[in-house]
C-alpha positions in Angstrom: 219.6 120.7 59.2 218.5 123.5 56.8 216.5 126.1 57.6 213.3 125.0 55.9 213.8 121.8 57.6 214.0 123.4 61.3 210.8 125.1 60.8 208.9 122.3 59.5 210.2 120.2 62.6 209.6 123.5 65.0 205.9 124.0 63.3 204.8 120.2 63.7 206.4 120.2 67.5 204.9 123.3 68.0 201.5 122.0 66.7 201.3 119.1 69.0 202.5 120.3 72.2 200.0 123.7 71.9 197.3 122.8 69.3 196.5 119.3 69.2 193.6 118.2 72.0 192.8 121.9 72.2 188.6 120.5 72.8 189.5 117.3 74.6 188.4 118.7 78.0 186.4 121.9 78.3 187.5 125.3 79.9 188.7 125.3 83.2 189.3 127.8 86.3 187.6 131.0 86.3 189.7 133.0 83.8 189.1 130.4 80.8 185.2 130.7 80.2 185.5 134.3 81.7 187.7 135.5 79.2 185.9 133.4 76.6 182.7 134.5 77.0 183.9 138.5 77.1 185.5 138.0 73.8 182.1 136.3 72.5 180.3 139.3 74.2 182.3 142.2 72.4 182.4 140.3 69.3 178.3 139.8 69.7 178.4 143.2 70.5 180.6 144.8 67.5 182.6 146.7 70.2 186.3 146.4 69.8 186.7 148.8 72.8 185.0 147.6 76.3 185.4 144.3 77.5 181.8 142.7 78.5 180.4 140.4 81.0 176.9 140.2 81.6 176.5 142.9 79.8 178.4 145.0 82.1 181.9 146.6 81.3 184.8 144.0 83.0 187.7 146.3 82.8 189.9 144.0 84.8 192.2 143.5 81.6 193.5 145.1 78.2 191.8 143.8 75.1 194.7 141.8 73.4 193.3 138.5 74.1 189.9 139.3 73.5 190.6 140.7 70.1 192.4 137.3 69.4 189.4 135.5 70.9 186.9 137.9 68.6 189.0 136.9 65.5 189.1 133.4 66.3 185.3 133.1 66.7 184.6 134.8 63.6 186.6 132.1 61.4 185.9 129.5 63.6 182.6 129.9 65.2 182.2 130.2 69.2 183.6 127.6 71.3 186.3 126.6 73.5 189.4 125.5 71.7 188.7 128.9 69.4 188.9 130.5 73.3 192.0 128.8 73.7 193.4 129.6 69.8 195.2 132.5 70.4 197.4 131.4 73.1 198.5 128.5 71.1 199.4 130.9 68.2 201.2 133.3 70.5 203.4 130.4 71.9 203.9 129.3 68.6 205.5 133.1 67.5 207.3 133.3 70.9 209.3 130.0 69.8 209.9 131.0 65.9 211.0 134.4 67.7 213.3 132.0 69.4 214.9 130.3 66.6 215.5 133.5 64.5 217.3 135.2 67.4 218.9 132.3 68.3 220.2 131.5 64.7 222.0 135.2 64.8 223.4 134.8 68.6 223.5 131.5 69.3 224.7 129.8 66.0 224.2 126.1 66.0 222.0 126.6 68.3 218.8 127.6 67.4 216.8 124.5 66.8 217.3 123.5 70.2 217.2 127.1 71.9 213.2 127.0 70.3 212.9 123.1 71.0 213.6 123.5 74.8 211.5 126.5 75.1 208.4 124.9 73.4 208.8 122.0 75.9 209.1 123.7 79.2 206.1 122.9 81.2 205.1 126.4 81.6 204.7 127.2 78.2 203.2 124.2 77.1 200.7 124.5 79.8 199.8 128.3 79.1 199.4 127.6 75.5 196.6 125.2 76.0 194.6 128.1 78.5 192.6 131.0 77.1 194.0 133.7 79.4 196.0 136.6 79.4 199.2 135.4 80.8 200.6 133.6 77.7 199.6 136.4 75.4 201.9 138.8 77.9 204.8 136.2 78.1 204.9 136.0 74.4 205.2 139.7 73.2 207.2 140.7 76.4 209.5 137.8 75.1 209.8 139.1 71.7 210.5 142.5 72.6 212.8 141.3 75.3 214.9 139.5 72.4 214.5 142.3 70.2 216.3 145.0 72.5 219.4 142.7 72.7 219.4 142.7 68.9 219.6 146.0 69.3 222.1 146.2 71.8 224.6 143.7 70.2 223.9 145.1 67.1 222.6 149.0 67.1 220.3 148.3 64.7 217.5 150.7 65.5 214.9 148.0 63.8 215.4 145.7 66.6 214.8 148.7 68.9 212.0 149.8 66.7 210.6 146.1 67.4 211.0 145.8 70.7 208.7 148.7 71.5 206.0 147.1 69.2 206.0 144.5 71.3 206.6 145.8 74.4 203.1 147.8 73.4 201.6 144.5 72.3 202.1 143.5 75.5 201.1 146.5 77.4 197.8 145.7 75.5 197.9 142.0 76.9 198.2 142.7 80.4 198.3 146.5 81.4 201.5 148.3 82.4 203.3 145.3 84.0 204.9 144.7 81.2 206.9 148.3 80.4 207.7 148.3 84.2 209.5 144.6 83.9 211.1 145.6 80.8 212.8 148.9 82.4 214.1 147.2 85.5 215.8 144.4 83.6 216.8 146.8 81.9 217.8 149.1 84.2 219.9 145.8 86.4 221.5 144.8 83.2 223.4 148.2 82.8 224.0 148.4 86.4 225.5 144.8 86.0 227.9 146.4 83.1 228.5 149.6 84.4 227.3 151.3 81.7 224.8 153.4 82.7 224.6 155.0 79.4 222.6 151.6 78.1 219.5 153.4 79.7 219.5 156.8 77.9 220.3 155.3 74.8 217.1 153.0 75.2 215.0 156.1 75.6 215.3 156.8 71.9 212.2 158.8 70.9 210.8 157.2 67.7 210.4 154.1 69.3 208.7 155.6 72.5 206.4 157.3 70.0 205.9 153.2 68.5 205.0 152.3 71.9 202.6 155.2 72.3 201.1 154.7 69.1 200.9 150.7 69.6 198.6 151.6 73.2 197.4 154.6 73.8 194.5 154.7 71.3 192.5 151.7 73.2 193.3 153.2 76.6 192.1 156.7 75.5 188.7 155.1 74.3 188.2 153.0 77.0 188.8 156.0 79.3 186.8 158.0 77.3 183.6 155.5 77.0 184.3 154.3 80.9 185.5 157.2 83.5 185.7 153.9 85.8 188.3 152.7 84.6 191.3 154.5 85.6 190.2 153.7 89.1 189.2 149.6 88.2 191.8 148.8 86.1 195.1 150.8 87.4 194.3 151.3 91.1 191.9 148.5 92.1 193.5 145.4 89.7 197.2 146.8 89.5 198.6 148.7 92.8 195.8 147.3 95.2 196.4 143.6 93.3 200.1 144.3 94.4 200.1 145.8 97.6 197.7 144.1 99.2 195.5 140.2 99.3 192.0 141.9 98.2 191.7 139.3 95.7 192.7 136.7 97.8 195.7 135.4 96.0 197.9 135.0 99.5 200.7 133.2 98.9 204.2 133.1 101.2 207.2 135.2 100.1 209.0 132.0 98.5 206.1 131.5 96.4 207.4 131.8 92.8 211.0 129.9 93.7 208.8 126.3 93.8 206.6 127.7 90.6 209.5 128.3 88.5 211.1 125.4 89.1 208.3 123.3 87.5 207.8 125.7 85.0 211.2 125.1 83.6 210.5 121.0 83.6 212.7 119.1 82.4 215.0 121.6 82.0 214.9 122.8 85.7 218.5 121.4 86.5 220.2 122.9 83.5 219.3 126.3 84.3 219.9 126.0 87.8 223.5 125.1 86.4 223.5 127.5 84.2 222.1 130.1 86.5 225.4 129.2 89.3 227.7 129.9 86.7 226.2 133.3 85.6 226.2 134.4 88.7 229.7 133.3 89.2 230.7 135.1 86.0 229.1 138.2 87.1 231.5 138.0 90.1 235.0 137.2 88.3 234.5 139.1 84.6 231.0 141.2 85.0 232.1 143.4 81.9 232.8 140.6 79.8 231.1 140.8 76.8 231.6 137.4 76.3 229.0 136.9 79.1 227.0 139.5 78.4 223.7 136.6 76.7 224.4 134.6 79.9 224.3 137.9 82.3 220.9 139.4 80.2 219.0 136.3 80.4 220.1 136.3 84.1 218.3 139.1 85.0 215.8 138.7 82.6 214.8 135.4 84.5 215.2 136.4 88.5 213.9 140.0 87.8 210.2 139.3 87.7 210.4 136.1 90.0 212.0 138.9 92.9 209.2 141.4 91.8 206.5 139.0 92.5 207.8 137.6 95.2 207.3 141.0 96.9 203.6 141.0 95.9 200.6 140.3 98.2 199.0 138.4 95.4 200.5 135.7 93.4 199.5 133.1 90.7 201.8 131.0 88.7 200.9 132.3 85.6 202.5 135.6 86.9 206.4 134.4 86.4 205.9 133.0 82.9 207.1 135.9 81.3 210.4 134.9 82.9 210.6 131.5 81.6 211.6 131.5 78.1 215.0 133.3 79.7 215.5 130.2 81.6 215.1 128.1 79.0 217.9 130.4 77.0 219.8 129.8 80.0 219.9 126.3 80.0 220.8 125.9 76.6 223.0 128.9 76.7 225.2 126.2 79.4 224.7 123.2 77.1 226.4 125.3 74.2 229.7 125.8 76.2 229.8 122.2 77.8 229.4 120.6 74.2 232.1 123.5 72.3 234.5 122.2 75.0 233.7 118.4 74.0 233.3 117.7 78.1 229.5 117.4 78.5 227.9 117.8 81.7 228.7 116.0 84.7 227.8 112.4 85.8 225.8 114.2 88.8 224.0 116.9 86.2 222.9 114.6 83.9 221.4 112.1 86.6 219.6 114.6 87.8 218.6 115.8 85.2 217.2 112.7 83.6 215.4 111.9 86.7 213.4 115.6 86.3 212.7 115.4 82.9 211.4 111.7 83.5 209.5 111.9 86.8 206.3 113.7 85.5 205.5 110.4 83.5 204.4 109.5 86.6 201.9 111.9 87.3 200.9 112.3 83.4 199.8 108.0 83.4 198.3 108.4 86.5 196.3 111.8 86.1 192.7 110.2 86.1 193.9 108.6 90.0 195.1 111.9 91.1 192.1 114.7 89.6 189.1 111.5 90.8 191.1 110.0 94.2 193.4 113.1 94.8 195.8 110.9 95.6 198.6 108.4 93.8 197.3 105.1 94.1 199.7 102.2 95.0 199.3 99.3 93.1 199.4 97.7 89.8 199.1 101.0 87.6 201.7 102.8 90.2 204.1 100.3 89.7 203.6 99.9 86.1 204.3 104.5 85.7 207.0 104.5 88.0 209.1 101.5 86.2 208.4 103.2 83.0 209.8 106.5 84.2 213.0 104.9 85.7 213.3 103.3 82.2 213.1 106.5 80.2 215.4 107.9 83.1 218.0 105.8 82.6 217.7 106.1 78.8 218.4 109.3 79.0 221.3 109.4 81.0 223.0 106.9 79.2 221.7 108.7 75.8 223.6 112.1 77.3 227.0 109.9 78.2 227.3 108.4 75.4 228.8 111.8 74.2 227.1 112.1 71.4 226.2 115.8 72.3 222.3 117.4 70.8 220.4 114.3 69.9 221.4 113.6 73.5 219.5 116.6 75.1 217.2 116.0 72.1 216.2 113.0 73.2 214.5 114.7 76.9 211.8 115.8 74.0 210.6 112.0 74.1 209.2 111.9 78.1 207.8 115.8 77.1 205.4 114.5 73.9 204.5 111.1 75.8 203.9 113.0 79.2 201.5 115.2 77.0 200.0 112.6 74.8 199.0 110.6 78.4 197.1 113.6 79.8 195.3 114.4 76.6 194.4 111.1 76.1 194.2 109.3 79.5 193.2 112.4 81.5 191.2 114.3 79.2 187.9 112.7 80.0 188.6 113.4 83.9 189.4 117.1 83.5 186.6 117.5 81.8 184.0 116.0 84.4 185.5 117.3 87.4 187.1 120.8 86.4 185.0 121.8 83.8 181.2 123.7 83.7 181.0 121.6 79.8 179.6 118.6 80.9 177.3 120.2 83.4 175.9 122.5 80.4 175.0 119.6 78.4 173.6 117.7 81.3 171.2 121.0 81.1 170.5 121.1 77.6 169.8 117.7 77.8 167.0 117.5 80.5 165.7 121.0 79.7 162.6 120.9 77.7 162.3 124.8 76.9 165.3 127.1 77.7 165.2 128.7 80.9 166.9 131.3 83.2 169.8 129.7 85.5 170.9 130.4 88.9 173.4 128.9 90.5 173.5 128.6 94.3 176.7 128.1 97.0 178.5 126.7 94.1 182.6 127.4 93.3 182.6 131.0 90.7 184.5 128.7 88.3 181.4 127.2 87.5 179.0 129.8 87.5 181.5 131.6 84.9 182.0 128.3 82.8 178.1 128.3 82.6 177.4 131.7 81.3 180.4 130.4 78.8 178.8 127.3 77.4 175.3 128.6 78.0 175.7 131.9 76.7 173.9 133.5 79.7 174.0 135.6 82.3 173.6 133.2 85.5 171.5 134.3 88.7 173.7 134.3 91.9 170.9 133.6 94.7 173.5 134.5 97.5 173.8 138.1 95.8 169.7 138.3 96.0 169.5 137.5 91.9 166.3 134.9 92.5 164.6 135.0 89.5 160.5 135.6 89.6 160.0 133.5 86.4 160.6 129.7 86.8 164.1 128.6 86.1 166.7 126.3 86.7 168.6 126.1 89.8 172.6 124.1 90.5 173.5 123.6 94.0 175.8 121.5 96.0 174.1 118.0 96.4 171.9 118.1 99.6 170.6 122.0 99.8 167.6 121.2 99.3 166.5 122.7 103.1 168.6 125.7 102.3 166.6 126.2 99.0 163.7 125.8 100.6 164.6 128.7 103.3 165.7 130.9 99.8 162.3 130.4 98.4 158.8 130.2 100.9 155.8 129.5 99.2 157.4 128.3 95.6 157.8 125.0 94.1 161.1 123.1 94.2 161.4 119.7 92.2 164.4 117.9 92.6 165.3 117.1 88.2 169.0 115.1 88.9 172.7 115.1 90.0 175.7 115.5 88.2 177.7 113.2 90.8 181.8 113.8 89.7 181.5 117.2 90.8 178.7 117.0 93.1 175.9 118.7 92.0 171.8 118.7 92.1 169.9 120.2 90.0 166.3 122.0 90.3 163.3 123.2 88.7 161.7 126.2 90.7 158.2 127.6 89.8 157.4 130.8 89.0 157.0 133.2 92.0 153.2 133.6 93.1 151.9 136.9 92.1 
């Protein structure tokens, strides 16, 4: 294929696995209308400088996405696949990143370098969310790439680059990202016994890039909040790290499961793939012929070790290290298709079953998010026969020799597992995970609009709320009871509870919102 054809294949891929189905269900989780609604804030606000909630400063994270966000909604208008906008479009740069590096180091290779990237289940599933971690993962990627440009090459552009983004991504998610960056780099050199690597990194233009790139945002937001020093560096970086104070307790092995999936369906590959670097490192460590295979090494187990040793974890934390192990895995498909042997009869079975099993799940999403369980019956029967199908489709498809479309053809379970969720399980992520149809519920019932508190309900809620309702909520466990009269959510059967929250006042009982459990209230003004 030509190169215009690549990118028109990569750019309609791209657009359905991160783009398409962006409003089918609405935000989800607490980070998602959080984030969301402080972008909609600052932008509401015309202050590019101090993230809002509430009208308070949230200085939890750097601006990156909420700049995005702000940009978004001012083309777009306010809502939440504009929220979810800018980590599509970052995805979408991480993979075109791909293909150009790839076309310069891993000739032949770079359609499918970007394809298997685009497809992991990580990225695909951080590109649909509007939170910081896919922003991070992308610009950390790029720069990532960009410093072995410069390494292979000693081009001081690529260098020049990769502290641009290295910034960018300081900006996305604090200093995380130079602190990765160092100690892969850092292992790499030790790993080649050229130490030298370092200084020569510390080049002093690009530091001054990197300075340039950051420091004006954290000076202001220093500057306009003397809090944040202590909020956003000691409270949500060293005490996030070294100990569980936002109860994110996970066990030390953690990340090795979350990785894994992330890497679906190309798990098994760069397992493969990750053996035999580690076996290379061992026989020929100063190889240069290794030396992709040996970088994307560290560049994968690096953060998944660094995380490991944190007191909090959450997936999203090790997707910065995916896009390596995607690299990996076609790095190892390369050499077993230049040698004309192909992977093993044992690899490829296993790795057709991988890449075909989360069919299952995907067809029978609605059972699992309403029952929280699989179902046996009919339906069951019906996903798991169509999973062994594709499975054995795509074995035979890789034995048949004939090499790419082979591995090509993994894309196919990938675009249907995604096209079932977005179609069959849209509608039950949406009224079980999401504040969206709750909102509406609201609108719909409310005759003038009120103030809303929320009472004993999950904070994913009470965030997705203030999101789609554009206002601060009242938290009656933190004493917010509003005097005037106002709308009250709580789990279904409070109503004795209310009643101890509120002597003297009128309660009416308006409805339920049943899939997520949910009653809702009318409560009179206080009596004067």
């Amino acid at each position: 294929m030509n190169f215009r054809t690549d990118w028109l294949l990569l750019g309609g891929f791209c657009a359905f696995l991160f783009f398409y189905g962006l409003s089918n269900f609405g935000l989800i989780g607490a980070d998602e209308p959080r984030y969301a609604q402080i972008a909609r804030e600052m932008l509401t606000r015309h202050d590019w400088v101090t993230p809002v909630l509430g009208g308070e400063p949230w200085l939890e994270k750097p601006p990156f996405l909420y700049w995005q966000a702000m940009i978004a909604y001012s083309i777009f208008g306010v809502s939440d696949w504009a929220a979810r906008l800018p980590s599509a479009i970052d995805a979408t740069l991480m993979v075109l990143m791909i293909y150009l590096f790839s076309r310069k180091f891993l000739p032949n290779l770079q359609l499918d370098a970007a394809l298997m990237t685009a497809s992991t289940a990580g990225v695909i599933g951080f590109s649909r969310a509007a939170a910081t971690d896919m922003p991070l993962a992308a610009m950390f990627t790029v720069a990532m790439l960009a410093w072995y440009a410069w390494y292979k090459t000693d081009a001081r552009m690529y260098l020049a680059w990769a502290y641009t983004f290295l910034g960018l991504a300081t900006l996305a998610k604090g200093p995380v990202a130079p602190f990765l960056a160092a100690v892969i780099i850092a292992i790499f050199a030790a790993v080649k016994k050229d130490y030298r690597i370092v200084g020569r990194t510390l080049w002093l233009p690009g530091i001054g890039i990197f300075l340039i790139v950051t420091l004006p945002w954290y000076i202001a937001v220093q500057i306009r909040n003397p809090q944040f020093f202590h909020v956003f560096i000691l409270e949500h970086n060293f005490a996030r790290f070294g100990t569980n104070l936002y109860h994110h307790k996970q066990p030390f092995w953690y990340f090795v499961p979350v990785t894994l999936l992330a890497l679906v369906p190309w798990t098994v590959l760069a397992c493969v793939s990750i053996g035999q670097g580690i076996g290379a490192w061992w026989a020929n460590r100063q190889s240069s012929e290794h030396d992709l295979s040996s970088y994307l090494l560290v560049w994968l187990l690096a953060p998944v070790i660094f995380f490991s040793a944190s007191q909090s974890k959450l997936p999203g934390y090790i997707l910065p290290a995916v896009p390596a192990g995607a690299l990996l895995a076609a790095v190892y498909l390369r050499r077993k298709f230049s040698s004309e042997e192909g992977p093993s009869l044992g690899i490829v079975i296993l790795h057709s079953m991988v890449a075909a099993a989360p069919i299952v799940p995907a067809l029978m999403i609605q059972y699992l998010l309403l029952q929280h369980r699989l179902p046996w019956g009919r339906a069951s029967a019906i996903s798991f026969a169509f999973a062994t199908i594709l499975g054995i489709a795509l074995a035979v498809t890789l034995r048949s020799r004939i090499g790419w479309g082979g591995i090509r053809f993994t894309l196919v379970p990938v675009a249907l597992g995604v096209a079932a969720v977005l179609r069959l399980g849209a509608p039950a992520l949406d009224s079980t995970l999401s504040a969206r149809p709750v909102a509406n519920e609201i609108n719909r019932i409310e005759k003038e609009r009120l103030t809303l508190a929320v009472f004993r309900v999950p904070r994913e809620l009470e965030y997705g709320l203030a999101f789609y309702r554009n206002q601060k909520i009242a938290q009656y466990e933190s004493g917010e009871i509003p005097a005037e009269a106002h709308l009250l959510i709580a789990p279904e059967g409070s109503q004795i509870d209310i009643a101890k929250e509120l002597p003297g006042r009128r309660v009416s009982y308006l409805g339920s919102y049943a899939a997520q459990g949910l009653d809702y209230y009318w409560i009179a003004a206080s009596p004067r």
